[in-house]
N, C-alpha and C positions, 0 to 999 in steps of 0.2 A: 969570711962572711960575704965578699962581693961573687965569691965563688959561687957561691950557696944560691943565692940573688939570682943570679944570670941564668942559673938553669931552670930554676923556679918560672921565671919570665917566659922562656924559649917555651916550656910543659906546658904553659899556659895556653898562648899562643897555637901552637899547634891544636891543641885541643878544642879551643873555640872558634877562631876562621873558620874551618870548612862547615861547620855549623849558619852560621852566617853567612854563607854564600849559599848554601840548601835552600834557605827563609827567603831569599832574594828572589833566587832563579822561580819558585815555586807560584810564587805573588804577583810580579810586573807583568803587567800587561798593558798594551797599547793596543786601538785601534783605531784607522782614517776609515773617511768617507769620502768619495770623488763621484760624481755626477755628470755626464755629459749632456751638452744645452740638449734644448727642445727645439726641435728645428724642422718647423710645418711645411718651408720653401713655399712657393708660389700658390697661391689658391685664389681662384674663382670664385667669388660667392653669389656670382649671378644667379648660378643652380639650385643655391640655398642646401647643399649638399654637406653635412660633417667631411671634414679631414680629417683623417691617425698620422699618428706617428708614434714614434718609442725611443725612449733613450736609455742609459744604462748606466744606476746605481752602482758602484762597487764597492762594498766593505771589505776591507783589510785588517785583519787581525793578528798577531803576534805573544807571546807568551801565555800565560793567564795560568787557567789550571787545566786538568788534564778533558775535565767534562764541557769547555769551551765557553763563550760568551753569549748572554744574551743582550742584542742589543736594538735598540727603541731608537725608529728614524721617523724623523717630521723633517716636510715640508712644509712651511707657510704659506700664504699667500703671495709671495713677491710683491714685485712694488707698487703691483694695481689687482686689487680684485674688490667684491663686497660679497654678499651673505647668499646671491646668485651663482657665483662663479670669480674663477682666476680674468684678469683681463689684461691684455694687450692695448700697449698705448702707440701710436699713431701719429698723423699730420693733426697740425690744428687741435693736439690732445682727445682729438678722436677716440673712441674703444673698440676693440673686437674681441670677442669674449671664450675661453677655453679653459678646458681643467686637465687633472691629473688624476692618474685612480691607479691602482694596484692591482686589478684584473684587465683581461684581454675582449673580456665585455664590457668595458667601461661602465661598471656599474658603483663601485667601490671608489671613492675620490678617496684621493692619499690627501693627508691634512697634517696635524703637528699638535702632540702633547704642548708641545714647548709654549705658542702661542696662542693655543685652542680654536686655531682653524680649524675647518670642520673636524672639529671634537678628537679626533685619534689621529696617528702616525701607524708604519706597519710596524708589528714585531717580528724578531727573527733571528735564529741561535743557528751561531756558527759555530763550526771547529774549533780546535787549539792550532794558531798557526794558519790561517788558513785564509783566503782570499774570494769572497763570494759574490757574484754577479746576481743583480736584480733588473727585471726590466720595469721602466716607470714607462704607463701608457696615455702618452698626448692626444685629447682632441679638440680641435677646433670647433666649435658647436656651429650645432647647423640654424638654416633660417636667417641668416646674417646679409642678406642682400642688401641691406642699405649700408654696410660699410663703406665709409669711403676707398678709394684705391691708395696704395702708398706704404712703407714699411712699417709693422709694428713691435714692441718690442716690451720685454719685461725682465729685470733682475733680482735675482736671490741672494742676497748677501747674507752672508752666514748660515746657510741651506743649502743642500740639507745637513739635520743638523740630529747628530745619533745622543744619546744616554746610554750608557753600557754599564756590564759591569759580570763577576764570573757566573756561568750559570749552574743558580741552585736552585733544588725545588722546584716551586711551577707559580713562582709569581709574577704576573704578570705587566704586560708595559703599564705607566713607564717606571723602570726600576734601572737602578746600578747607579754606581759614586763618580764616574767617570762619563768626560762627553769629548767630543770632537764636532768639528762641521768645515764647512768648505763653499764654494758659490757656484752657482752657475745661472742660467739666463734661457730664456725661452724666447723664439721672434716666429712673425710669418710676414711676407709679403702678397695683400692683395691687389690682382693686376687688375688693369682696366677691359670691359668687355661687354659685349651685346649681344642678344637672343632677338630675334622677331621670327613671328609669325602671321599667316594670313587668312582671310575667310575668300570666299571666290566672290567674282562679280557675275549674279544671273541678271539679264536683262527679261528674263522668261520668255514666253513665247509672243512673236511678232506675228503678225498680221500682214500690215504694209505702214512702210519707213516714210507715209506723208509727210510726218512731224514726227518730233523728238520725240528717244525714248530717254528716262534717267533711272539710274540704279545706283548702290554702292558695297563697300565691301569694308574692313576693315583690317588694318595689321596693327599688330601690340610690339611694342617695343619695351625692349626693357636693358634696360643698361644700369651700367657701375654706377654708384650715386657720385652726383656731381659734377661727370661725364660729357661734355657735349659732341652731340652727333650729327649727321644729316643721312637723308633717306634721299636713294635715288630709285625711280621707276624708269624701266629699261622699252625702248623701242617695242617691244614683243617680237615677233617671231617674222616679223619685215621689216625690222631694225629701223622705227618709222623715224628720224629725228624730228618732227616735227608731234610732240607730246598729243596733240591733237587728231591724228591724222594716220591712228594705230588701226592696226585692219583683223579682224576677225573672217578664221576660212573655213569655206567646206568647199571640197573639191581645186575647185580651178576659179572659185565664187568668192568675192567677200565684204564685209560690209565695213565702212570706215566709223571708230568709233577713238571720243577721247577721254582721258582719265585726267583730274580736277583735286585740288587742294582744298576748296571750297562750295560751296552749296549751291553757287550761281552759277557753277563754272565759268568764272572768268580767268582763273589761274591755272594753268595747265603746268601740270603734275610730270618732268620729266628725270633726263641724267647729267642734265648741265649745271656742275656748282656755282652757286652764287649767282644762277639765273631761274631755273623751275625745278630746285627740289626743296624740301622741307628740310626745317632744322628743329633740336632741340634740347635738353641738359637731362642726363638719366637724374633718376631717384632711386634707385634701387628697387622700385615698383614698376610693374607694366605699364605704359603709357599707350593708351590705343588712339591709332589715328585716324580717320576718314578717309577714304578715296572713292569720290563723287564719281562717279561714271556717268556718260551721256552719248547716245546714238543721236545723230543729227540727220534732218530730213535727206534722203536722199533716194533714188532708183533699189526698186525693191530687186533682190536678185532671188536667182532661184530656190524654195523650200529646202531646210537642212540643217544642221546643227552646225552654226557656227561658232568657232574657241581659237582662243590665242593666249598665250603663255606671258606674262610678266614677270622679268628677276627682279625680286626687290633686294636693294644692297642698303647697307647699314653700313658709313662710312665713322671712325672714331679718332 
């Protein structure tokens, strides 16, 4: 009888394992998700110019069935954004503002079934086995001049973050019984920086230099918000150190004239810090300034177009 038994067991046995191991290997499926940051590196927003960048999704797959996985990836919003856009957090909880999108037009923002950021995630069916690279495309949105300078930065925990599951049919995201997710983080650092520009100083057409002529001109400044700067006006083209006492030439001729902070010219306007040049704190808007100009009475010289050259520097 225990004879009997024994091989009965063993008949069994053989017969139904490798069945069971078929049901197994046929089924299991795993898949990850890995994300590398977003990483905008140094940006200017004096320009008001968008920055790209891209980083790179990769889904990993493993078993399944033989027609491959479909699987459903959200993004969130990470740790700052609203109904505008993703945001970047900063000094003094500052913002500077960028998204993420799933074309190379940036038109398409990738979003998330998961937490109904904008409204959808991508879909996308891989192989059996198989390892697929997607590029997510960063931009910095433009128009951001009044950012302040300083590092900003944003985290995705638990993002992104897939739904999967074998794929059948053609139903679409978000479908499958199975999820995965992983983190990653997006930053940019905006540096400090200045633009200026300038209008000319005509004094228009002279006569004779009995009495003063006055004229002016303007430069715009525009610097990083918060920024402070100073502006220096350079001797001109006879390196005059006395801000007053700049000369305008034609020929071998010239007539002495000074450039002014103020309206009365009594401030003469030069390159010495912390004695004649102007100071002031960007906004991230252009700030235009004045420069008074004035011809003072002096010996007419001979008929001719007289010019002199001014570097203006922007010190920060």
């Amino acid at each position: 009888m225990t004879s009997v038994l024994c091989r009965w067991l063993t008949a069994c046995a053989a017969a139904v394992l490798p069945a069971v191991a078929g049901a197994i290997s046929a089924t299991a499926q795993t898949c990850t998700v890995n994300m590398s940051s977003v990483a905008f590196g140094n940006i200017d927003v004096v320009g008001g110019a968008a920055v790209d960048t891209t980083s790179t999704l990769t889904v990993t797959c493993s078993g399944g069935s033989a027609s491959g996985q479909r699987v459903c990836i959200s993004i969130d919003a990470g740790s700052a954004g609203d109904a505008t856009s993703r945001e970047l957090v900063g000094p003094n909880s500052s913002t500077a503002r960028y998204d993420l999108y799933s074309d190379a037009a940036h038109t398409a923002k990738w979003g998330s079934w998961q937490s109904g950021y904008e409204l959808a995630g991508v879909q996308l069916d891989v192989g059996q086995n198989s390892t697929t690279n997607v590029t997510v495309y960063g931009r910095f949105l433009a128009s951001q001049q009044t950012v302040a300078p300083g590092s900003y930065a944003s985290t995705f925990t638990g993002n992104p973050f897939i739904q999967y599951g074998n794929h059948s049919g053609n139903t679409p995201c978000p479908t499958g019984g199975l999820s995965a997710s992983s983190s990653t983080s997006a930053s940019a650092t905006v540096t400090s920086s200045c633009n200026v520009s300038a209008t000319n100083i005509d004094f228009g057409t002279v006569a004779l230099l009995t009495g003063s002529k006055d004229a002016q001109g303007t430069l715009s400044i525009l610097c990083s918000s918060a920024l402070p700067y100073t502006v220096s006006l350079s001797g001109g083209n006879s390196g005059a150190s006395d801000p007053t006492q700049r000369r305008m030439s034609s020929g071998g001729a010239s007539i002495v004239y000074g450039l002014y902070q103020d309206s009365a010219r009594l401030s003469a306007w030069g390159d010495t810090v912390g004695a004649n040049t102007a100071s002031g704190t960007g906004t991230g808007a252009a700030q235009d300034l004045t420069v008074f100009a004035r011809i003072a009475a002096q010996s007419t010289p001979a008929p001719g177009t007289y010019t002199d050259t001014i570097v203006v520097t922007v010190s920060y």
